[in-house]
N, C-alpha and C positions, 0 to 999 in steps of 0.2 A: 143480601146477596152482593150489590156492590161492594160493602167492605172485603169480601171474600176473593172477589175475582185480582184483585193483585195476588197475593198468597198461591190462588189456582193457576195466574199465567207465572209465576214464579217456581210451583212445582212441577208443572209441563213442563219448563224451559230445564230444571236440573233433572226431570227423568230423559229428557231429548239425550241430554248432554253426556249424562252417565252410562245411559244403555248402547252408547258407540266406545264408551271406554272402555266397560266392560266385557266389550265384546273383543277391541284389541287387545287387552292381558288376557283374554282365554284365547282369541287363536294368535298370539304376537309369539309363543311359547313354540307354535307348529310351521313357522314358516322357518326355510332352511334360511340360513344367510349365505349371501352369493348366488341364491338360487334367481332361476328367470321373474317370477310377481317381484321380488325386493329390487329387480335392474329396471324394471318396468316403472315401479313406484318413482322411484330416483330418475328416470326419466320423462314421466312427467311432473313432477315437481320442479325439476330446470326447464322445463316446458312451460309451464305454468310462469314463474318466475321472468322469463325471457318474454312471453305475454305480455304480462306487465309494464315488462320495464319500456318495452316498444309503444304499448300505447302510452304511457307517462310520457314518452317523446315526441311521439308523433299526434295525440292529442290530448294534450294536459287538462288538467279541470283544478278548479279552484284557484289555490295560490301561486299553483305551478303553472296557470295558462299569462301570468303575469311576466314570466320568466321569457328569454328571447330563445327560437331553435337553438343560434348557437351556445347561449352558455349552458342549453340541457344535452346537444350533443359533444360539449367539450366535457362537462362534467361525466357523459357516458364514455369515453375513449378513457379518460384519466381513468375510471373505474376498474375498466376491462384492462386496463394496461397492469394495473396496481395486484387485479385478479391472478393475471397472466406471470408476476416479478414475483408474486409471493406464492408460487407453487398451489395456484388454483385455489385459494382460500376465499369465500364468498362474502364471509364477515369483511375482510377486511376491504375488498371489492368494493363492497356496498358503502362501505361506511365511508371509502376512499368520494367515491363517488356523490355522495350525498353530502360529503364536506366540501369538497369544492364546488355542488351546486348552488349551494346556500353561501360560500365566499363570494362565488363569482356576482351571483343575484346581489348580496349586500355593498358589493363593489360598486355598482352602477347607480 
């Protein structure tokens, strides 16, 4: 039985995984676009997202708690600024933001 139980938490974990996929291509097909659940969704996912990035500032863990307030709130203004110049694009945001954390941090 022990050789089995990797194998069994392994096909738990891909029936977990697939029966929410499955279920988003059966109803991903029914949901109108533009309609209110799709403005809903997309706003908490920038909900979510904005979460994060607040506690990553306000209280870091790990390698980021190494980093000082200000170079995680300089690196957050550059982000939002970068967000804001290139017509709302989050990639680039982010990635704005996350490079000049890790310049500023390797500066010091």
């Amino acid at each position: 039985m022990a050789e089995a139980l990797p194998w069994l938490m392994l096909l738990g974990a891909a029936l977990a995984t697939y029966v929410w996929r499955a279920l988003g291509v059966f109803l991903g097909g029914r949901v109108r676009e533009g309609g209110a659940l799709l403005d809903w969704v997309g706003c908490v996912a920038y909900a979510i997202l904005a979460g994060l990035i607040a506690r990553m500032i306000l209280l870091p863990a790990g390698p980021l708690a190494a980093t000082s307030m200000a170079e995680r709130a300089g690196a957050t203004a550059l982000g939002l600024a970068v967000f804001l110049l290139f017509r709302r694009n989050v990639l680039l945001g982010v990635g704005a933001g996350a490079g000049a954390l890790t310049l500023m941090a390797g500066w010091a």
